[in-house]
C-alpha positions as CSV (number, residue, x, y, z in Angstrom):
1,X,-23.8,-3.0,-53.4
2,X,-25.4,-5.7,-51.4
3,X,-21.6,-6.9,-50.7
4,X,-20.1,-3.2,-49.9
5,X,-23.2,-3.0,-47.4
6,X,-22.4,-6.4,-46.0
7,X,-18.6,-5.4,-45.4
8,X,-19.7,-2.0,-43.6
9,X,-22.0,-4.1,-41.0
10,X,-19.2,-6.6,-40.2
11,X,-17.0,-3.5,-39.5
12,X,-19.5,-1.7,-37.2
13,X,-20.1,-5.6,-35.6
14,X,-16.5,-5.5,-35.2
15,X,-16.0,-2.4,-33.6
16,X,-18.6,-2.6,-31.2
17,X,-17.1,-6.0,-30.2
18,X,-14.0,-4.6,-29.8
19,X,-15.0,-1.7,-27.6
20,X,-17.0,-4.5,-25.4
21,X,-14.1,-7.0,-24.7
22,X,-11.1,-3.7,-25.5
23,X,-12.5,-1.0,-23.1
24,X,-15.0,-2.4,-20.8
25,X,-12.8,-0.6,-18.3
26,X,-13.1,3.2,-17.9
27,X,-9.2,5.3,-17.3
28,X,-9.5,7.5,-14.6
29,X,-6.0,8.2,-13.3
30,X,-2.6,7.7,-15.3
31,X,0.9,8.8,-14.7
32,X,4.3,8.5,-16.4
33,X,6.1,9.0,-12.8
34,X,4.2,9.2,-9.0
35,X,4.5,12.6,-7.3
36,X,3.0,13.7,-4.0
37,X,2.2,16.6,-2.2
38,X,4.7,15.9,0.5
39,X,7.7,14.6,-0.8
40,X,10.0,14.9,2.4
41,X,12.3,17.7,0.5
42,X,14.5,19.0,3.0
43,X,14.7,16.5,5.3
44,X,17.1,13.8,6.4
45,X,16.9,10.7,5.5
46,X,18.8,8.2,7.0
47,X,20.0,5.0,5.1
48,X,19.5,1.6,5.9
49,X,22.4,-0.3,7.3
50,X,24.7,-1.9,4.7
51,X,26.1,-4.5,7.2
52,X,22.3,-6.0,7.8
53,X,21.6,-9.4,6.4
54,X,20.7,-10.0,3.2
55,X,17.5,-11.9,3.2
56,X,16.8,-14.1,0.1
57,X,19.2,-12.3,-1.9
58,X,18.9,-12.6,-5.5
59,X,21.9,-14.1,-7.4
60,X,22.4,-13.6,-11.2
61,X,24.9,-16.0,-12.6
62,X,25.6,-16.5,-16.7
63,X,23.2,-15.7,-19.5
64,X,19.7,-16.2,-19.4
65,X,17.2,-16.6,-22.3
66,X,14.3,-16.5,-19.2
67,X,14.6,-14.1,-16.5
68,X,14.1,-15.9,-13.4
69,X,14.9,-13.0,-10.5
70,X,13.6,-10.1,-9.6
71,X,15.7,-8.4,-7.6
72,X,18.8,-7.4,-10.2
73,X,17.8,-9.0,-13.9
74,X,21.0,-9.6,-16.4
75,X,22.0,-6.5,-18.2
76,X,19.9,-3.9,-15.5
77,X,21.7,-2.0,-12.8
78,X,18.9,-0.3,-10.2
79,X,18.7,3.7,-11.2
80,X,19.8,4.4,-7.7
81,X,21.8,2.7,-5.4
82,X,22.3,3.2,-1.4
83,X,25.0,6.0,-2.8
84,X,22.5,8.0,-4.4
85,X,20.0,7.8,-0.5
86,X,20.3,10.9,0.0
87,X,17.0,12.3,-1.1
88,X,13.5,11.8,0.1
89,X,11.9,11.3,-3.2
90,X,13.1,9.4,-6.6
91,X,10.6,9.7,-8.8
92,X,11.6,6.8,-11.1
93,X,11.5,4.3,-8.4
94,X,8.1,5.3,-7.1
95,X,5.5,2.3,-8.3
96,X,2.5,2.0,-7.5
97,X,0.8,-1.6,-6.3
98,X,-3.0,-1.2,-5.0
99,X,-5.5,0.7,-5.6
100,X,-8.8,0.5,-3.0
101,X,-11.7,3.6,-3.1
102,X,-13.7,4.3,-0.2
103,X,-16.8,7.0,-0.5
104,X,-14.3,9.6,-1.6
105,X,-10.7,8.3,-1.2
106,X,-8.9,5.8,-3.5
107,X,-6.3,4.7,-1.3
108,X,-3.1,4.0,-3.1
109,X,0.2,1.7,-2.1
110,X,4.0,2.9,-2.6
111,X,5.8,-0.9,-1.5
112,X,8.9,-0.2,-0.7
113,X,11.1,-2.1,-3.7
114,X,13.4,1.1,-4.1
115,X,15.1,3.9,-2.5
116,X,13.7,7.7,-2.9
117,X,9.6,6.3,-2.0
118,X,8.1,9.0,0.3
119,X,5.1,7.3,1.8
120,X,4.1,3.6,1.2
121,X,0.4,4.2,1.9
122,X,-1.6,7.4,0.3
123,X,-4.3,8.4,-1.2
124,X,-6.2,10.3,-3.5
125,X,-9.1,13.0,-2.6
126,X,-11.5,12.7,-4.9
127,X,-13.2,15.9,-4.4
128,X,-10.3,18.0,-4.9
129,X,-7.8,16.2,-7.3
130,X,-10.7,13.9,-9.0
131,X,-10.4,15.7,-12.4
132,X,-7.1,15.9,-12.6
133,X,-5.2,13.4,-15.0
134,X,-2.3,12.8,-13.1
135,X,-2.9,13.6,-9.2
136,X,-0.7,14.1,-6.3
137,X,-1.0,11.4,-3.6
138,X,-1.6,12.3,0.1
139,X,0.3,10.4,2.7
140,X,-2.0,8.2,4.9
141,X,-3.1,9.0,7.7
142,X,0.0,11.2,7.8
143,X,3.3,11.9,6.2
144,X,5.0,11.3,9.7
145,X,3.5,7.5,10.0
146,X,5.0,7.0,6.7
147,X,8.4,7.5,8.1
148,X,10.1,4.2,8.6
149,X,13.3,6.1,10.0
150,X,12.0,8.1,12.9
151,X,9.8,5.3,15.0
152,X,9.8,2.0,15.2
153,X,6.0,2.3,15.3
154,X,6.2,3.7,11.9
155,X,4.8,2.2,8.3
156,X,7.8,0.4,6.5
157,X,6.1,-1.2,3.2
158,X,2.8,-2.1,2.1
159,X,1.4,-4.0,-1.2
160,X,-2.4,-3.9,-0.8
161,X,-5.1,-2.6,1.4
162,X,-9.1,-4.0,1.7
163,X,-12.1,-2.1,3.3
164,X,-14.3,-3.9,5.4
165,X,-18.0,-3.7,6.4
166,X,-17.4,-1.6,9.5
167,X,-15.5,1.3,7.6
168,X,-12.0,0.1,8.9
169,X,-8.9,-0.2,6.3
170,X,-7.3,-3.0,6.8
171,X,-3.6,-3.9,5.1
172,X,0.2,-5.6,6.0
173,X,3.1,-3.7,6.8
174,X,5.7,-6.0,5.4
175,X,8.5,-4.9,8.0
176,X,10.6,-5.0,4.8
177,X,12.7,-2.4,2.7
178,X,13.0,-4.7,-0.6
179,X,16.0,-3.1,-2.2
180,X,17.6,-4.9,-4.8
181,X,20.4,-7.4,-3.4
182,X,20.1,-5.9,-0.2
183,X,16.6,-7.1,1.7
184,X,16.5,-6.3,4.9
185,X,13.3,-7.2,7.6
186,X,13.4,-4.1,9.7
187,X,10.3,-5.0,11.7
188,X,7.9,-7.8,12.2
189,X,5.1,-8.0,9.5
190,X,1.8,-6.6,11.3
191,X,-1.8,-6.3,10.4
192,X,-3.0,-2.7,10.6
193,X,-6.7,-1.1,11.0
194,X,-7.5,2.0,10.6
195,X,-10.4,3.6,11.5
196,X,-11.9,5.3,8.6
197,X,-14.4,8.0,9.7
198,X,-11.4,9.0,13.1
199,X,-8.3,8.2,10.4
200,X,-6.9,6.9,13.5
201,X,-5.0,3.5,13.9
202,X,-7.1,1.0,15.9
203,X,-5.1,-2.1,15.9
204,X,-1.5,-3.5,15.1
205,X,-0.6,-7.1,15.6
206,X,2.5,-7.8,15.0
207,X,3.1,-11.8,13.2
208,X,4.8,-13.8,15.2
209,X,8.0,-14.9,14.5
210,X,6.3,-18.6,14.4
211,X,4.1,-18.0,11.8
212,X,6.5,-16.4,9.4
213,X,10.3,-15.3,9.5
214,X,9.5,-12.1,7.0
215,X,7.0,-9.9,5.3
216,X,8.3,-11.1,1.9
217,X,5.0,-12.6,0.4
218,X,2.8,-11.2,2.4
219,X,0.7,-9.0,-0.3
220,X,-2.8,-8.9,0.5
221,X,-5.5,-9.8,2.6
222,X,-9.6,-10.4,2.7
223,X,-11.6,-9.5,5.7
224,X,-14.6,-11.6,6.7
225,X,-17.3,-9.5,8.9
226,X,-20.7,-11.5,9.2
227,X,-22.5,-7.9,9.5
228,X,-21.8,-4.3,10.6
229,X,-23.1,-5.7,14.0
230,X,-20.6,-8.3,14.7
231,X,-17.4,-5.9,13.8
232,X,-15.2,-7.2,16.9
233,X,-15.6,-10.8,15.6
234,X,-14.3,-10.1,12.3
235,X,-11.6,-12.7,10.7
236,X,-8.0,-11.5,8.2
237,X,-7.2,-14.4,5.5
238,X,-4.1,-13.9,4.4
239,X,-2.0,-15.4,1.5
240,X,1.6,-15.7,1.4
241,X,2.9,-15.8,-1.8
242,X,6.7,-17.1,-1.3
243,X,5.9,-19.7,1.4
244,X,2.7,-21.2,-0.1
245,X,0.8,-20.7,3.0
246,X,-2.6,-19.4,4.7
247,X,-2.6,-17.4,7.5
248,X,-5.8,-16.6,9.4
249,X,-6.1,-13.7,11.7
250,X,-8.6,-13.5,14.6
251,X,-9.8,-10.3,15.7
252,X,-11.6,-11.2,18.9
253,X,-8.9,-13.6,20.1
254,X,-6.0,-11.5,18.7
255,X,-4.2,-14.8,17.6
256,X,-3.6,-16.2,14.0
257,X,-3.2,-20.0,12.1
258,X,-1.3,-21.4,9.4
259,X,-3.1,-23.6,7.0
260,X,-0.6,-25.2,4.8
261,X,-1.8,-27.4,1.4
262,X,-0.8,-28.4,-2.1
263,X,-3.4,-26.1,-3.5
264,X,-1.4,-23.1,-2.3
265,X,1.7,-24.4,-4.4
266,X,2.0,-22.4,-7.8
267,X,1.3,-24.5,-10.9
268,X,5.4,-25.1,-12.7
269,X,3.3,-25.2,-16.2
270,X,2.0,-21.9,-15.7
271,X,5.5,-19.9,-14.2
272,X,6.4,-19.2,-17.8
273,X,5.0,-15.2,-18.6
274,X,5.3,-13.0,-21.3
275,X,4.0,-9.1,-20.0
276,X,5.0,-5.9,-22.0
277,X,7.7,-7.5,-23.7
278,X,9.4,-9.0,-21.3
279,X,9.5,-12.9,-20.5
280,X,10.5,-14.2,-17.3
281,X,9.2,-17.1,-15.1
282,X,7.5,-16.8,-11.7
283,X,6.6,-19.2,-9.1
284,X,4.4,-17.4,-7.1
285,X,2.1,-19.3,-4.6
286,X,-0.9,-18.3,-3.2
287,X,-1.7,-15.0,-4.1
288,X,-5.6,-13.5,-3.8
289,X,-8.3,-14.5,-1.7
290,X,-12.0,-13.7,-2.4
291,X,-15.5,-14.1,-0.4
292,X,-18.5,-16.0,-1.6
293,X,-21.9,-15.1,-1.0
294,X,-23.5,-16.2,2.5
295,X,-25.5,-19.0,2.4
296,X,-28.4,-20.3,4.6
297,X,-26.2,-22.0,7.1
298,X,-24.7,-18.8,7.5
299,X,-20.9,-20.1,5.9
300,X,-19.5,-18.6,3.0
301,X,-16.9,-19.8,0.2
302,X,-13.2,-18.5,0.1
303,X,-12.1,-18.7,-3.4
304,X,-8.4,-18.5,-3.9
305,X,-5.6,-18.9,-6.5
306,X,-2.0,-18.7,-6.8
307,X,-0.9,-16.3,-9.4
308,X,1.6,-18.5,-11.1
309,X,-1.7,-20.7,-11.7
310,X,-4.5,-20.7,-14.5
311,X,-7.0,-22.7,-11.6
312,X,-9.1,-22.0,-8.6
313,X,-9.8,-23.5,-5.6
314,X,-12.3,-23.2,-2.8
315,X,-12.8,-23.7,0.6
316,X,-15.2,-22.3,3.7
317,X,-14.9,-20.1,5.6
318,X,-15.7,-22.2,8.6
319,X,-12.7,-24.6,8.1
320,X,-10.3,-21.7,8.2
321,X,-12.2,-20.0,11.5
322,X,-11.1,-23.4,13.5
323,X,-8.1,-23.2,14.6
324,X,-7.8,-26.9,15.3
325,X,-8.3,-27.7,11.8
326,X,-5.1,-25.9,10.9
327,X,-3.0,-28.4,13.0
328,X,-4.3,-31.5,10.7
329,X,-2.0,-33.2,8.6
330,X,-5.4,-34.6,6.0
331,X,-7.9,-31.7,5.1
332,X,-9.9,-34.2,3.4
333,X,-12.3,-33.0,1.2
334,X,-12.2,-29.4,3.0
335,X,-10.2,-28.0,0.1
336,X,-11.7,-28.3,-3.4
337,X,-10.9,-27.7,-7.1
338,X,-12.7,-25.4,-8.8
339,X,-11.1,-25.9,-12.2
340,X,-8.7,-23.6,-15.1
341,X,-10.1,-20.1,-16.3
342,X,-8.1,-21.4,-19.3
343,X,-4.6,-21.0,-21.0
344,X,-2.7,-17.9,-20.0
345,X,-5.4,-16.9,-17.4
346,X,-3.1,-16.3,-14.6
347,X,-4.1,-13.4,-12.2
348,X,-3.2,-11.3,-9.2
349,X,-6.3,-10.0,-7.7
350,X,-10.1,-10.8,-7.8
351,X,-12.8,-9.8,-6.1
352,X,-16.3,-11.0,-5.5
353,X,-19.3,-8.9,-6.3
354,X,-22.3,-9.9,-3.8
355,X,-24.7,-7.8,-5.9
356,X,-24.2,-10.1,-9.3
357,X,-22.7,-12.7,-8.2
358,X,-19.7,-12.5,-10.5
359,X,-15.7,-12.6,-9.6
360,X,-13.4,-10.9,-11.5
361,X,-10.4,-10.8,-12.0
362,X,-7.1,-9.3,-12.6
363,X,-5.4,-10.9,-15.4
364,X,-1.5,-10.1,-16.3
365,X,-0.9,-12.2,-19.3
366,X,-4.1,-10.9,-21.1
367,X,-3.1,-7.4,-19.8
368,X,-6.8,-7.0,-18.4
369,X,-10.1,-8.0,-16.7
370,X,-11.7,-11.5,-16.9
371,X,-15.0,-12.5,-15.3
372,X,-16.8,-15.7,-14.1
373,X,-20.4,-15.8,-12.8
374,X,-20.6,-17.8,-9.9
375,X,-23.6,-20.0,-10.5
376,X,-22.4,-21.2,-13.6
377,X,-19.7,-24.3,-14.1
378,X,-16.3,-23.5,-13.6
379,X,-15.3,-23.6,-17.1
380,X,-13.4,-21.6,-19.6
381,X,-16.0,-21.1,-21.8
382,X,-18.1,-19.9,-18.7
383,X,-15.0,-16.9,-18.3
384,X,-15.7,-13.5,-20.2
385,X,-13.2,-10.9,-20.6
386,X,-14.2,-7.6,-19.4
387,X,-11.6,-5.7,-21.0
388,X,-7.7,-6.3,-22.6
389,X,-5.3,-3.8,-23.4
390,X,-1.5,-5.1,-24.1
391,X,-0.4,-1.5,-24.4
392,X,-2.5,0.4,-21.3
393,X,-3.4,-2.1,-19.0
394,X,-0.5,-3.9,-18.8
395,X,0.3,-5.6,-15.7
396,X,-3.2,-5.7,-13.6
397,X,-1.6,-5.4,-10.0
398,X,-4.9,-4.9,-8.0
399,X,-8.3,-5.4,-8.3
400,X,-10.7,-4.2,-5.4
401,X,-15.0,-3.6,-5.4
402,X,-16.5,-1.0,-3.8
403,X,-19.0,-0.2,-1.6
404,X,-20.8,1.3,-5.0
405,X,-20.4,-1.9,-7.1
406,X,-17.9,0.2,-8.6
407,X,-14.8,-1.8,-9.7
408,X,-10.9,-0.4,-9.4
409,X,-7.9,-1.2,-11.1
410,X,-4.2,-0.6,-11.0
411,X,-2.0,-1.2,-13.6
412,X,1.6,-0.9,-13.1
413,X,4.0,-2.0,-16.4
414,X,5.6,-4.0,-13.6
415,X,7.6,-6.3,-15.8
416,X,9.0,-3.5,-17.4
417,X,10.6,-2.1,-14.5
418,X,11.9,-5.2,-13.0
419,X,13.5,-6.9,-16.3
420,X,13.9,-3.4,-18.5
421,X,13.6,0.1,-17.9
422,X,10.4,2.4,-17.8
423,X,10.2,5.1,-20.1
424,X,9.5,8.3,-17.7
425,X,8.1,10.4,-20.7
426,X,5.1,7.8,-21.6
427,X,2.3,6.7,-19.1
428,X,3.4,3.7,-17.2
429,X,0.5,3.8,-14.3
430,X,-3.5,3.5,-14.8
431,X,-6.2,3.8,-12.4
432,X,-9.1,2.1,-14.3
433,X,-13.1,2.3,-13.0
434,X,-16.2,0.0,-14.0
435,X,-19.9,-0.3,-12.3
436,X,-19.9,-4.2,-12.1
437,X,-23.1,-3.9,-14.1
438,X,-21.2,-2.5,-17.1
439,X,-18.3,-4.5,-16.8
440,X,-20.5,-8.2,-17.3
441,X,-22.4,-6.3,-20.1
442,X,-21.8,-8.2,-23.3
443,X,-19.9,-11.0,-21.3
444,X,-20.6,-14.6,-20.9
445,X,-20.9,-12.9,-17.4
446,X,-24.3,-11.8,-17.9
């Protein structure tokens, strides 16, 4: 009896520890293919030009045990090529990459990777559609923005977007249509803001051609705004993932910098992944940036990783704001190692929550959510996992904090579409939602 009553409470211990670390995250949204209320039936669409250069095009040669590309794996023709461009919307090749919510909008990113994608940047009304399981997306601001083919001062691609402390949206336009084999840059990469209570676009710089030849790795930014009362002095850090730099975008001066170190660089003994099934190696560079909490000189920390990385780095925020300290060959100790989260930590986003003090973060190979709170030692006993799910949250692509201390997630089965083929009857695509308060609960985060 004693042992049968022994056996039940290590079950119930079990379950609740599973439901603590398993589902710390709450499923909101999930769909097995995107759809949106505009679609762009009925209307031409004109094809890019075939005869454009190729830009970094991918090349496949002999069999591979480890994929290495991802533009056209071994053994995986695209669904649709530039024959089949003559529709508006392909549902297959719609996938979704960001996922930010401002009081009443979750704002979600269509990159450009395929033919048949409507609008790159949309959202989702959460008054109206909020219940729903699998909603419609709304073009943002408008479906006629959205339209790469009728203005050049249109939206061609976007990854990611952030929300700053002046209610302005903030994101890259990429310039690029990333078809497989066939990229072409179709305009410069530019920083965008939007104001959010007008919907109106405020500001586009485009990158010059100095700073960076495309918009290939440039996948998400972090805005740094002292207070709502210094808005027009407000600073863009920007990662680029392929060239292993740091860009830094001045608002006031309308310029930007390139910071260039060996911290950016991915790590080679973490390229090797194994997500849904599929392995593959990356060497993605610098990938997410994150702000720390102001201190009493006023500075605060930039924490950044690349994503083919298990460690973190740090540097202020006042090194990067001097443009002079770009052009120096020895950074000294400006740049500093934080430490490893651990083995198979590697992650896309994170994002810094001022209220607790915790980062966390978005990590693929545990299909989940890891933590770290801030005024403990870098350590990987000092990381807590918020929530892991190798069959629902697989591939993390975005992880973003509200104004609520609410936290969002996308996951997007990623891997799956780039090496193998998504299976439109099942749910591919998960918008997941936490109060940063619940997600440390139980953690090594509290």
């Amino acid at each position: 009896m004693i042992l049968k009553s022994f056996i039940l409470l290590s079950l119930k211990l079990l379950l609740l520890t599973t439901f603590a670390l398993g589902d710390g995250m709450i499923e909101v949204f999930k769909w097995k293919q995107m759809d949106y209320y505009n679609r762009g039936d009925g209307q031409s669409s004109r094809r890019p030009n075939p005869s454009a250069p190729v830009v970094f095009p991918g090349q496949y040669r002999g069999k591979r045990d480890v994929l290495t590309s991802r533009d056209t794996p071994m053994g995986f023709m695209p669904r649709n090529d530039f024959a089949d461009n003559s529709g508006s919307y392909i549902a297959y090749n719609n996938v979704p990459m960001g996922a930010t919510h401002f009081r009443g909008r979750l704002f979600v990113t269509m990159p450009r990777r395929r033919v048949g994608i409507p609008s790159t940047l949309n959202y989702i009304d959460m008054q109206r559609d909020g219940k729903q399981s699998s909603p419609k997306l709304y073009a943002y601001p408008n479906f006629e923005l959205n339209q790469f083919n009728t203005s050049e001062q249109n939206l061609v691609s976007v990854y990611r977007t952030t929300v700053d402390a002046c209610q302005r949206l903030w994101f890259i336009d990429t310039g690029m249509l990333e078809y497989p084999n066939n990229r072409q840059q179709i305009r410069r990469p530019s920083i965008w803001i939007v104001d959010l209570k007008t919907d109106r676009v405020i500001k586009r710089y485009d990158i010059p051609e100095s700073i960076v030849d495309t918009g290939r790795g440039l996948a998400s930014l972090t805005i740094d705004v002292a207070s709502e009362n210094q808005c027009s002095n407000a600073y863009a850090y920007i990662p680029d993932l392929v060239n292993s730099r740091l860009y830094v975008y001045s608002l006031a001066d309308d310029r930007m910098w390139v910071f260039s170190h060996n911290y950016f660089n991915f790590d080679p003994l973490a390229g090797d992944l194994h997500i849904g099934g599929q392995t593959f190696r990356w060497d993605d560079g610098i990938f997410s940036t994150t702000l720390g909490a102001q201190k009493s000189d006023g500075s605060r920390d930039v924490y950044f990783h690349a994503m083919a990385s298990n460690n973190e780095f740090v540097v202020s925020n006042k090194v990067l704001q001097v443009e002079s300290n770009a052009a120096r060959s020895d950074h000294g100790n400006d740049f500093r190692v934080l430490g490893s989260r651990g083995q198979n930590k590697q992650s896309t986003m994170h994002d810094y929550d001022p209220k607790t003090g915790v980062i966390f973060y978005a990590e693929i190979q545990t299909n989940g959510v890891g933590c770290w709170k801030s005024s403990n030692p870098f350590t990987a006993e000092n990381h807590g996992t918020v929530a892991s799910n190798a069959q629902s949250m697989i591939y993390p692509s975005d992880l973003t904090i509200d104004e609520d201390g609410n936290i969002w997630v996308m996951s997007n089965s990623m891997p799956i579409f780039i090496y193998s083929q998504l299976d439109p009857n099942i749910y591919n695509f998960r918008i997941w939602k936490q109060n940063v308060k619940e997600a440390k609960r139980n953690t090594v985060c509290e």
